[in-house]
NUPA-990533 format. One record per residue (C-alpha): residue in three letters; x, y, z. Coordinates in Angstrom, 3 decimals. Layout:
<pts>
+-----+----------+----------+----------+
:   r :        x :        y :        z :
+-----+----------+----------+----------+
: Ala :        X :        Y :        Z :
...
+-----+----------+----------+----------+
</pts>
This chain:
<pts>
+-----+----------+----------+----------+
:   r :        x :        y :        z :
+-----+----------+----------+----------+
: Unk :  -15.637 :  -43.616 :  -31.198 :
: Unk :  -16.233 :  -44.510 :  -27.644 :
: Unk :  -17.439 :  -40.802 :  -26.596 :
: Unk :  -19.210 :  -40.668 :  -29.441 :
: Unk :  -21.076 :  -43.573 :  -28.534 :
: Unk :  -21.252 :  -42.716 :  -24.958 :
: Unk :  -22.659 :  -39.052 :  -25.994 :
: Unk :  -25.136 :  -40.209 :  -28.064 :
: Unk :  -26.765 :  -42.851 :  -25.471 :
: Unk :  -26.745 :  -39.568 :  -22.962 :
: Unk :  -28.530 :  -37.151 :  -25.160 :
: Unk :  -30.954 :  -39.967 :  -25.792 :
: Unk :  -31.708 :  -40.928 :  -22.380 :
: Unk :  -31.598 :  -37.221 :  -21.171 :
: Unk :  -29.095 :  -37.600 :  -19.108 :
: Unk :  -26.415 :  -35.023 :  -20.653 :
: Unk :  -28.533 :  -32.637 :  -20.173 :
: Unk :  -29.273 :  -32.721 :  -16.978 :
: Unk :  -25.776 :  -32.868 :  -16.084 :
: Unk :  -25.089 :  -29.503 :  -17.613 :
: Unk :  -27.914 :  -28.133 :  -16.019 :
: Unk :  -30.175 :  -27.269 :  -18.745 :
: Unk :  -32.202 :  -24.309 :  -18.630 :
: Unk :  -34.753 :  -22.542 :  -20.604 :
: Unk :  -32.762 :  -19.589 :  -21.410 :
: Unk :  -29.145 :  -18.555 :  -20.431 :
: Unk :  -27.797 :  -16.552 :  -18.044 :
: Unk :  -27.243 :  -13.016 :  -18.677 :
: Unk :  -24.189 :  -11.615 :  -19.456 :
: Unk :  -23.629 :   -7.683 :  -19.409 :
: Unk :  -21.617 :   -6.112 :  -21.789 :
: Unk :  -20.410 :   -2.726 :  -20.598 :
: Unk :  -17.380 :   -1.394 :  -21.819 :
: Unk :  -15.989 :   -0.964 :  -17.803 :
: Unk :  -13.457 :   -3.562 :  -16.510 :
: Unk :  -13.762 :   -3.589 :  -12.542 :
: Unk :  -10.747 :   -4.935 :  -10.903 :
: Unk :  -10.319 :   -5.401 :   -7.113 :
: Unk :   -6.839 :   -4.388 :   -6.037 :
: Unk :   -6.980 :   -6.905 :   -2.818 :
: Unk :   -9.762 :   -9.082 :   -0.726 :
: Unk :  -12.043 :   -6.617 :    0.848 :
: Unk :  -11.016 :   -6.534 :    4.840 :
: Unk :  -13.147 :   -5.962 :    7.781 :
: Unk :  -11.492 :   -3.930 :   10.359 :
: Unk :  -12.663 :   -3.230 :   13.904 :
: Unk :  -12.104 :    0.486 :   14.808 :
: Unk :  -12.445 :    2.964 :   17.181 :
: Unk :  -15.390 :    4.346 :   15.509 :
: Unk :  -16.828 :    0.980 :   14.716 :
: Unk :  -16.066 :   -1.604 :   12.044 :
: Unk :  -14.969 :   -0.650 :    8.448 :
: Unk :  -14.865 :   -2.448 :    5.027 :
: Unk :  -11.929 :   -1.422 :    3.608 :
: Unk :  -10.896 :   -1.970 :   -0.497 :
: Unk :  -10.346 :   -0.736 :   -3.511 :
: Unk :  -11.332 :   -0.907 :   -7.334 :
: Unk :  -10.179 :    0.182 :  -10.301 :
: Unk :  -12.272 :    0.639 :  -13.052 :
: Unk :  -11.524 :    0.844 :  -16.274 :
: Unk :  -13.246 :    2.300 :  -19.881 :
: Unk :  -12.472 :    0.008 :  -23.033 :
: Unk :  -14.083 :    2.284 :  -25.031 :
: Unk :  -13.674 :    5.718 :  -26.974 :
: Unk :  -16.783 :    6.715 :  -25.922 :
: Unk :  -16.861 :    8.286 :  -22.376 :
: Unk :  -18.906 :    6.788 :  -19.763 :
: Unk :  -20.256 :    8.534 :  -16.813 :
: Unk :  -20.941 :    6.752 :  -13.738 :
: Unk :  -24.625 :    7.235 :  -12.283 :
: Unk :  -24.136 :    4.708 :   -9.144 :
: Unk :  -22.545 :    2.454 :   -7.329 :
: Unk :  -23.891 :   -0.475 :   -4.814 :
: Unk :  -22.148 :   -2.775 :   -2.696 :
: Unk :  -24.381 :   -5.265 :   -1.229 :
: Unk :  -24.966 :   -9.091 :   -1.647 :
: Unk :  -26.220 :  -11.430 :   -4.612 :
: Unk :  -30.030 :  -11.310 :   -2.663 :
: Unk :  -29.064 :   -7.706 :   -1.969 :
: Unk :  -27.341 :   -5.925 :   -4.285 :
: Unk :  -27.227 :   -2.330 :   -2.145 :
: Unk :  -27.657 :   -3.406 :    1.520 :
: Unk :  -24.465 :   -2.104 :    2.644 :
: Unk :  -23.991 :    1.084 :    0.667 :
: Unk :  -25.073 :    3.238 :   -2.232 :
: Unk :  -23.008 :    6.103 :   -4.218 :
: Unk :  -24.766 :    8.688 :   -5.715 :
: Unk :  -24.189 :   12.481 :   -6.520 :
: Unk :  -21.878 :   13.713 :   -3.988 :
: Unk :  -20.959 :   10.450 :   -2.054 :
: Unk :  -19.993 :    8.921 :   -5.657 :
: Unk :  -17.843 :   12.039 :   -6.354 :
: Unk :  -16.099 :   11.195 :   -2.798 :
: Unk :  -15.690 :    7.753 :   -3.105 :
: Unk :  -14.074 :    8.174 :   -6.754 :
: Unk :  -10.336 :    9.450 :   -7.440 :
: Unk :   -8.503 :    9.723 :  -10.461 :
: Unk :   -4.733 :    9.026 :   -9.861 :
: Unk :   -2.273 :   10.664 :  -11.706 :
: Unk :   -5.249 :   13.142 :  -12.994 :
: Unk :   -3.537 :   16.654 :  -14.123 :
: Unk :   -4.558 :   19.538 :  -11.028 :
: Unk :   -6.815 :   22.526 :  -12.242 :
: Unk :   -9.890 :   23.755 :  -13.334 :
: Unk :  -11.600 :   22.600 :  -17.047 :
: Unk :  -11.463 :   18.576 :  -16.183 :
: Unk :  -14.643 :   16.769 :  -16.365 :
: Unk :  -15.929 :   15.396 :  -13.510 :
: Unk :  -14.088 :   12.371 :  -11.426 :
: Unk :  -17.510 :   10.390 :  -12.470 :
: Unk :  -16.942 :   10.758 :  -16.050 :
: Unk :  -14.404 :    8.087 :  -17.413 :
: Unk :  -12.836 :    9.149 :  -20.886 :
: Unk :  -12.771 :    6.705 :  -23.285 :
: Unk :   -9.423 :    4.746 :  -22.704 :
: Unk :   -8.799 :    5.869 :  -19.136 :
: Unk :  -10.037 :    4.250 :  -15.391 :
: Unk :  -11.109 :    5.801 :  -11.830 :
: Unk :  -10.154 :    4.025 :   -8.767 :
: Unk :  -13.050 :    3.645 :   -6.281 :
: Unk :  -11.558 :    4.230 :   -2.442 :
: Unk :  -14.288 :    2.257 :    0.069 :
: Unk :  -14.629 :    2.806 :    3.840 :
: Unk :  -17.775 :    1.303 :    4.738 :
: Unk :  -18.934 :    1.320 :    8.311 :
: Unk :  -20.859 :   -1.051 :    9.060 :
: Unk :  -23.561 :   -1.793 :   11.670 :
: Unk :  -22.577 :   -4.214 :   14.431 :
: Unk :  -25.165 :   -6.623 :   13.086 :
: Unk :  -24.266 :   -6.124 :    9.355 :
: Unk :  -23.441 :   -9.948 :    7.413 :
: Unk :  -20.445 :   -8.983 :    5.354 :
: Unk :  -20.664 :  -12.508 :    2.753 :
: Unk :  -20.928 :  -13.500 :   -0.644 :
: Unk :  -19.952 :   -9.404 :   -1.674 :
: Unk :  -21.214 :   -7.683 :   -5.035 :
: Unk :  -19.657 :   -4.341 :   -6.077 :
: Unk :  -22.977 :   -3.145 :   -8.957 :
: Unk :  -22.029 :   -0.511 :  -11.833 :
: Unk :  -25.080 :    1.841 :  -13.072 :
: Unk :  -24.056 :    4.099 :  -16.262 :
: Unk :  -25.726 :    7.247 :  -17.570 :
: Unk :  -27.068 :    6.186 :  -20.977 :
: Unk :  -24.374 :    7.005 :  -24.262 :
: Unk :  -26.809 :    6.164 :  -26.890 :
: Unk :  -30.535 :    5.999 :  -27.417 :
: Unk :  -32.643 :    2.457 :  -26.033 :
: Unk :  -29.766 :    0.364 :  -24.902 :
: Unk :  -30.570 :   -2.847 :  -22.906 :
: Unk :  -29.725 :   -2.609 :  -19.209 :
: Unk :  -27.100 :   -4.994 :  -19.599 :
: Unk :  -25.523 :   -2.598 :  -20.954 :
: Unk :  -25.867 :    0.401 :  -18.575 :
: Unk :  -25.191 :   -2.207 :  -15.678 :
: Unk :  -22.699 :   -4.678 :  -14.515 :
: Unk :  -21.582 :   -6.364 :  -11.380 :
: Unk :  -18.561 :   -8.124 :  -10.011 :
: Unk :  -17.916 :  -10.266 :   -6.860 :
: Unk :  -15.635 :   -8.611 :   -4.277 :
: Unk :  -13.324 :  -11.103 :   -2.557 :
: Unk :  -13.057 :  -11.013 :    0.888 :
: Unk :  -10.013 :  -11.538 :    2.618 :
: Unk :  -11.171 :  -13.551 :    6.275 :
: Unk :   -7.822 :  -13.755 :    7.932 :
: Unk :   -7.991 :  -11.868 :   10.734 :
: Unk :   -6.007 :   -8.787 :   11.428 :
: Unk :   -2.366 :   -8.814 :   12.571 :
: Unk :   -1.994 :   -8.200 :   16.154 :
: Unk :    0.327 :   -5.667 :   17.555 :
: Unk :    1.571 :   -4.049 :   20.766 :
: Unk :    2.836 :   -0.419 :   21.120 :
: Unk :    5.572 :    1.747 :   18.884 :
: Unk :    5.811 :    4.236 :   20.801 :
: Unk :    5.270 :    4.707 :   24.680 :
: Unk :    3.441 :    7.536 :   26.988 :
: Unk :    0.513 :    9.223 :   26.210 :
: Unk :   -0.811 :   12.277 :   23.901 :
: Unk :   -0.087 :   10.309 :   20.661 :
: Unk :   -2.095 :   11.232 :   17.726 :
: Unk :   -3.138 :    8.695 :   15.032 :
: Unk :   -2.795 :   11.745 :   12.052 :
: Unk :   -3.383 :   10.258 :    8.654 :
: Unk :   -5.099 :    7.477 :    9.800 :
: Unk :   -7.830 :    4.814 :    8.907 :
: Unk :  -10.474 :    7.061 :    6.839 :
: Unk :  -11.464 :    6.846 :    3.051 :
: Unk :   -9.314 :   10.269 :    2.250 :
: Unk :   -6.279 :   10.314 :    4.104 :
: Unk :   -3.180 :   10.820 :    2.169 :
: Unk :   -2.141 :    7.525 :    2.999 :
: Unk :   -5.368 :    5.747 :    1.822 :
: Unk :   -5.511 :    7.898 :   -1.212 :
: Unk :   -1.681 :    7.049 :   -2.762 :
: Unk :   -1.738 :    4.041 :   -5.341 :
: Unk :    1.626 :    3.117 :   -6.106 :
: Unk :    3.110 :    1.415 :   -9.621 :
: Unk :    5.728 :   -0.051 :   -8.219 :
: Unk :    7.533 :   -3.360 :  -10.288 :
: Unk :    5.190 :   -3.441 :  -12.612 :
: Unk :    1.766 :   -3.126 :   -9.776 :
: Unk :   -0.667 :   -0.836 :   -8.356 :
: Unk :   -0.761 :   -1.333 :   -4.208 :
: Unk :   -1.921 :    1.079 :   -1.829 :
: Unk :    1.311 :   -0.335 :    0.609 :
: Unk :   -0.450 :    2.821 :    3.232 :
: Unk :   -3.523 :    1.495 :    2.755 :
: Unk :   -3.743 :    1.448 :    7.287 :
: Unk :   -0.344 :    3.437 :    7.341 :
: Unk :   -0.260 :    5.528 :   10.934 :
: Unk :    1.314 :    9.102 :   11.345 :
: Unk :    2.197 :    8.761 :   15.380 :
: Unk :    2.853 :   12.380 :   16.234 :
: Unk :    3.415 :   13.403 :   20.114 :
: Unk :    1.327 :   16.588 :   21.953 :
: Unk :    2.513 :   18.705 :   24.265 :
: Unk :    1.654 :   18.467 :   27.904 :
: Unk :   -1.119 :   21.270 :   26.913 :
: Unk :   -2.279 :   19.293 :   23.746 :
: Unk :   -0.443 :   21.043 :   20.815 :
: Unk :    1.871 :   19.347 :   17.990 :
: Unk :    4.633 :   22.103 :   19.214 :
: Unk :    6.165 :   24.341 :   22.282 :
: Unk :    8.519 :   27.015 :   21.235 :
: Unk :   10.168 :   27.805 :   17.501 :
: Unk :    8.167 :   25.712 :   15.347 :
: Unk :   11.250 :   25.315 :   12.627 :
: Unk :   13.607 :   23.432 :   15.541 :
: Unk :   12.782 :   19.348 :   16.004 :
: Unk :   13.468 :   19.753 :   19.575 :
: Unk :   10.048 :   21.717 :   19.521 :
: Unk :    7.829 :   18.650 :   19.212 :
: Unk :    7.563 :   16.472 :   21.718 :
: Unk :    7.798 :   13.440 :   19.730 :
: Unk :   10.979 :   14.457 :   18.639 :
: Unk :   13.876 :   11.532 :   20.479 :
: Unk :   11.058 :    9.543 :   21.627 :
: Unk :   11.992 :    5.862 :   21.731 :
: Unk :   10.779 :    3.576 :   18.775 :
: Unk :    9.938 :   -0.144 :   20.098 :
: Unk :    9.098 :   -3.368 :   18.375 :
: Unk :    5.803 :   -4.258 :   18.395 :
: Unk :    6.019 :   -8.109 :   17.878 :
: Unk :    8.923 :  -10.719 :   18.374 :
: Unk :   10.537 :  -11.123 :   15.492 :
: Unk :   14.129 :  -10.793 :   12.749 :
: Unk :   14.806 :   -7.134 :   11.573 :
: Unk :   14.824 :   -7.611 :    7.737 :
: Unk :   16.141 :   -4.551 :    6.953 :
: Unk :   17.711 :   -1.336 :    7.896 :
: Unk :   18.834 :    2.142 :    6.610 :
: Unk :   20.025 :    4.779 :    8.404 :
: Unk :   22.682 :    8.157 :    7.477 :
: Unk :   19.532 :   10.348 :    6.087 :
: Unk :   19.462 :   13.807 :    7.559 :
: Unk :   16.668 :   14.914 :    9.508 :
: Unk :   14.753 :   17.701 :    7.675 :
: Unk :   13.885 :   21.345 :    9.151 :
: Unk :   10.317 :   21.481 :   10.467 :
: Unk :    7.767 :   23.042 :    7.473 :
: Unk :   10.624 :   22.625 :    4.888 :
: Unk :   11.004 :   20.714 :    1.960 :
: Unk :   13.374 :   17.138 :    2.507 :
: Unk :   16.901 :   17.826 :    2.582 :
: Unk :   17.319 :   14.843 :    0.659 :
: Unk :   16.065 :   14.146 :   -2.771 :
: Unk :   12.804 :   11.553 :   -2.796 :
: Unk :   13.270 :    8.285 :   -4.183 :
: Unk :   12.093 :    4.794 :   -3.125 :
: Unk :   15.411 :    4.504 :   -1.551 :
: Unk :   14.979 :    7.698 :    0.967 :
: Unk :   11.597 :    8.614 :    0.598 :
: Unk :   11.247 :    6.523 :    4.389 :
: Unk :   14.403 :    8.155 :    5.575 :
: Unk :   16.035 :    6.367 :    8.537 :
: Unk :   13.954 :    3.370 :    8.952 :
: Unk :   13.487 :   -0.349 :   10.167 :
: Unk :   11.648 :   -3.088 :    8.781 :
: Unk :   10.671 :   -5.583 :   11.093 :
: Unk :   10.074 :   -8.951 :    9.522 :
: Unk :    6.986 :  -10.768 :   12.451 :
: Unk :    5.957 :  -14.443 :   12.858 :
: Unk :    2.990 :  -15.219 :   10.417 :
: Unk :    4.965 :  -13.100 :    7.411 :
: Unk :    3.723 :  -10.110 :    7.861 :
: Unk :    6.032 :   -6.376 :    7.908 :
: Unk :    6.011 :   -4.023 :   10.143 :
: Unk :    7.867 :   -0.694 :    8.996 :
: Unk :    8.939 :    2.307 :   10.932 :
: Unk :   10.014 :    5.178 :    9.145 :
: Unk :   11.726 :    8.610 :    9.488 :
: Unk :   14.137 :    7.714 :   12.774 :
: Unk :   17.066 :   10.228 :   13.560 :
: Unk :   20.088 :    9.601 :   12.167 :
: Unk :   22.548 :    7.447 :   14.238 :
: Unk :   19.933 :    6.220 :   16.347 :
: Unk :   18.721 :    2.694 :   14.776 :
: Unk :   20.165 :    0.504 :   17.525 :
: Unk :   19.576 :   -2.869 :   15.569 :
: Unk :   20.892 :   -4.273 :   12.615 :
: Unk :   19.627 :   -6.965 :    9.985 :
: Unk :   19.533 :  -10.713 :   10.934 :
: Unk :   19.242 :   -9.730 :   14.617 :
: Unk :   16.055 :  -11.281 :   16.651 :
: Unk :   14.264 :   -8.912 :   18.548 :
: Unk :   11.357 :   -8.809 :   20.984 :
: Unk :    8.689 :   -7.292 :   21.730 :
: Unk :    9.336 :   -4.131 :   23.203 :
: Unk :   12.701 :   -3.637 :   22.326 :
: Unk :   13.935 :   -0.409 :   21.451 :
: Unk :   14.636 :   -0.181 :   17.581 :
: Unk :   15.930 :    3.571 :   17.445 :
: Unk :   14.454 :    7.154 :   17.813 :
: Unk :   11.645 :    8.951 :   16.405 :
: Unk :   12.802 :   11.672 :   13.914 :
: Unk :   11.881 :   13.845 :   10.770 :
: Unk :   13.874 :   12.115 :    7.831 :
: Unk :   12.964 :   11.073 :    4.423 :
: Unk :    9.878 :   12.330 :    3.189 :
: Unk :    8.697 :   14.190 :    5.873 :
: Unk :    7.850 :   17.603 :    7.284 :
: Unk :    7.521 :   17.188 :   11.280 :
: Unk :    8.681 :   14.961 :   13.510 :
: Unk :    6.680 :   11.661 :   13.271 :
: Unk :    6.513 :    8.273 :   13.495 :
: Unk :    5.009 :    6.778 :   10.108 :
: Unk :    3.956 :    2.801 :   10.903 :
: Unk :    2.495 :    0.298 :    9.032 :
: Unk :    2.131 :   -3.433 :    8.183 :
: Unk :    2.863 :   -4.937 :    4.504 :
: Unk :    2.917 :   -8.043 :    2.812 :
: Unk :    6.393 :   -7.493 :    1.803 :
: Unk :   10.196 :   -5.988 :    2.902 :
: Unk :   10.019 :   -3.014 :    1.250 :
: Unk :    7.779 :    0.245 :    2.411 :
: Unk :    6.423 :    0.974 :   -1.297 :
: Unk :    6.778 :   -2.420 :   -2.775 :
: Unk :    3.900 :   -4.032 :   -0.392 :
: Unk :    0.415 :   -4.181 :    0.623 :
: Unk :   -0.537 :   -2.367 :    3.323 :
: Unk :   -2.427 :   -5.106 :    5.468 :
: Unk :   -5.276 :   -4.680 :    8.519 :
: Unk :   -3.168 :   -4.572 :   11.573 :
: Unk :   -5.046 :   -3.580 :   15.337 :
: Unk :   -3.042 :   -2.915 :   18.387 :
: Unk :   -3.239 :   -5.275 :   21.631 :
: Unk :   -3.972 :   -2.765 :   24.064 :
: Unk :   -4.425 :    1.650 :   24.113 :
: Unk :   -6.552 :    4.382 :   25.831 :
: Unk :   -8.500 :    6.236 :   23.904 :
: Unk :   -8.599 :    9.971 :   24.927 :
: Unk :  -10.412 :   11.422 :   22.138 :
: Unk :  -10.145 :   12.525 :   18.311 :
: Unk :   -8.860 :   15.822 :   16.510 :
: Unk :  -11.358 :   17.332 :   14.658 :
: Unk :   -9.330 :   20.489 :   12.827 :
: Unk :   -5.822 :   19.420 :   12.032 :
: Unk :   -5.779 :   22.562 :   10.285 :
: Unk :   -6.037 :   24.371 :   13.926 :
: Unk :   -3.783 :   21.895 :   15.156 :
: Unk :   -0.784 :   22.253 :   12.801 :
: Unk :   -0.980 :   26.322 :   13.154 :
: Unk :   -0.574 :   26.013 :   16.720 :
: Unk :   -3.878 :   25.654 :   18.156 :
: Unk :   -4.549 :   23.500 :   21.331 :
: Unk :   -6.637 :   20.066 :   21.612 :
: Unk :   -8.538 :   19.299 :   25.110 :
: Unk :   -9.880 :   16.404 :   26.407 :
: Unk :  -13.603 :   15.969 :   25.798 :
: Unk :  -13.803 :   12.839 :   27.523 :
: Unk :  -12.414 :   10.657 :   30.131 :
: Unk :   -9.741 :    7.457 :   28.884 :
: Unk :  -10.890 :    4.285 :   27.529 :
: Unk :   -9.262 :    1.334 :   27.418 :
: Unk :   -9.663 :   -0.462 :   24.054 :
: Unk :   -8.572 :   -4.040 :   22.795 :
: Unk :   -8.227 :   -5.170 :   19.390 :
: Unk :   -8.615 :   -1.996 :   17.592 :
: Unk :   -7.415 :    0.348 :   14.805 :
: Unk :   -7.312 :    3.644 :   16.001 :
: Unk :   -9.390 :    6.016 :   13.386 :
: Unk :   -8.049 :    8.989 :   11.762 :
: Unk :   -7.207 :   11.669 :   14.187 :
: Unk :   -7.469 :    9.910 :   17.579 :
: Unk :   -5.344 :   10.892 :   19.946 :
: Unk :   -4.302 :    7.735 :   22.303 :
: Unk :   -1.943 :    6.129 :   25.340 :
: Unk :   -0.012 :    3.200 :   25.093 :
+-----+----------+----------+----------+
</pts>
């Protein structure tokens, strides 16, 4: 009786509504049939081609009916497009369709069939003076049906952004010639796996690192390509690149012939081979994968620091040439993590790869420019560096 009372003395005075903030007409709601979920916070990672604004989205069709994408814009609430804009070709790049069956006589990625979703990879790079606040991720679809409203044929969602800065690390690996293969771009294998794993899509690669060694005259191999004593990476020291409590560690995994397929079946359990998961101060993971066998030097429980060698680089597990594969999770396990923004304290910079094809048949990379010292960085796809 009492909020009765109280209600009716409100609406009379006209104070209830101005406390719900009347307006002349409601918002405006759209009502396409595509569900746009953000996978994780949108991060901001400094590079060594510049900064890049790094996330993902899945979106999903509700309906029967398929729906073809015409656009995409990221930009602010006062901007909707001032970062980016995917049309035509750049939409068909940006847009993958995990788990999509290989071959000709499949429509195209921007066509969503009724009942399925696309996942939309973004690698922004943004301007030194770009803002990067208050994010909006805009939807335009090709009309399905005669004189629909454009709140229909568009829709927008806000894009969280994650502002912890990224983790800090020092070296894996020591010496020069190291090449970042597989690294930070929009379509390396490592950006482009989404993996179900208890019951959730993560991309735990999402910044993942394949450290591979050169030779002294800057090729991935000297000598019979199918031995790992060919590549120079091959027995290299592994180190720890933070203080820290080893959370976990497997090791007995066979190291695989060069260009051949694993000599172990792949599942979650092997598919890292010999590896070490280092657990850092602040939470994060730091994992190191395909060691030789017998050569992890550390076991679980034990504190470690910086620097300290944690075994030898090798070609187990899921792998094809000896490499290093390192990144930085949310979690203990390789595949059952998010792949977090991690930059390394300190590296040269000698230059990037630009045909890995040449590279892995033998072909030799030169210098094209003298060292540089960077800080605070994530080396982009392809550069070769010093630690």
């Amino acid at each position: 009786m009492l909020r009765r009372r109280l209600a009716q003395v409100l609406v009379a005075s006209g104070v209830l509504a101005a406390a719900f903030g009347a307006r002349a007409e409601p918002d405006a709601h759209s009502i396409t049939p595509l569900d746009i979920r953000i996978l994780r916070p949108a991060s901001v990672v400094p590079a060594t081609d510049g900064r890049h604004l790094v996330f993902e989205a899945l979106i999903s069709n509700f309906s029967p009916v398929p729906m073809t994408l015409a656009t995409v814009r990221l930009g602010t609430v006062a901007q909707p497009a001032a970062l980016a804009r995917f049309e035509g070709a750049a939409l068909t790049d940006l847009l993958s369709r995990p788990g999509r069956p290989p071959g000709d006589g499949q429509p195209p990625v921007t066509v969503i069939q009724g009942n399925t979703y696309a996942a939309a990879l973004f690698d922004v790079h943004l301007g030194d003076d770009a803002e990067v606040a208050d994010l909006r991720l805009a939807l335009t679809i090709a009309p399905f049906k005669p004189d629909l409203p454009d709140t229909t044929l568009n829709t927008a969602v806000a894009v969280p952004l994650d502002r912890a800065p990224p983790v800090v690390v020092s070296a894996p690996v020591a010496g020069t010639g190291w090449v970042a293969f597989n690294g930070l771009s929009a379509t390396s294998i490592h950006r482009t796996t989404v993996m179900v794993v208890d019951g959730q899509a993560r991309v735990p690669e999402r910044y993942a690192i394949d450290f591979m060694r050169l030779t002294g005259d800057g090729r991935e191999f000297g000598g019979d390509q199918a031995r790992n004593e060919s590549w120079p990476g091959y027995g290299q020291v592994v180190l720890a690149v933070a203080d820290g409590v080893i959370e976990s560690v497997r090791d007995g995994f066979p190291d695989n012939v060069p260009g051949r397929p694993p000599a172990q079946k792949v599942t979650l359990d092997t598919i890292a081979g010999n590896q070490v998961v280092l657990r850092m101060k602040g939470g994060a993971y730091a994992f190191y994968a395909h060691l030789i066998p017998g050569s992890i030097s550390v076991r679980p429980g034990q504190a470690v620091r910086k620097g300290e060698v944690l075994g030898r680089l090798g070609n187990s597990g899921q792998s094809d040439a000896p490499h290093l594969h390192f990144q930085v999770g949310d979690g203990g396990h390789i595949a059952a993590s998010d792949g977090l923004p991690f930059v390394f304290d300190a590296f040269t910079l000698a230059g990037v790869i630009p045909d890995t094809a040449a590279a892995d048949a033998g072909a030799a990379w030169h210098a094209d420019q003298p060292p540089e010292t960077r800080r605070r960085q994530l080396p982009a796809e392809n550069a070769v560096m010093g630690f």
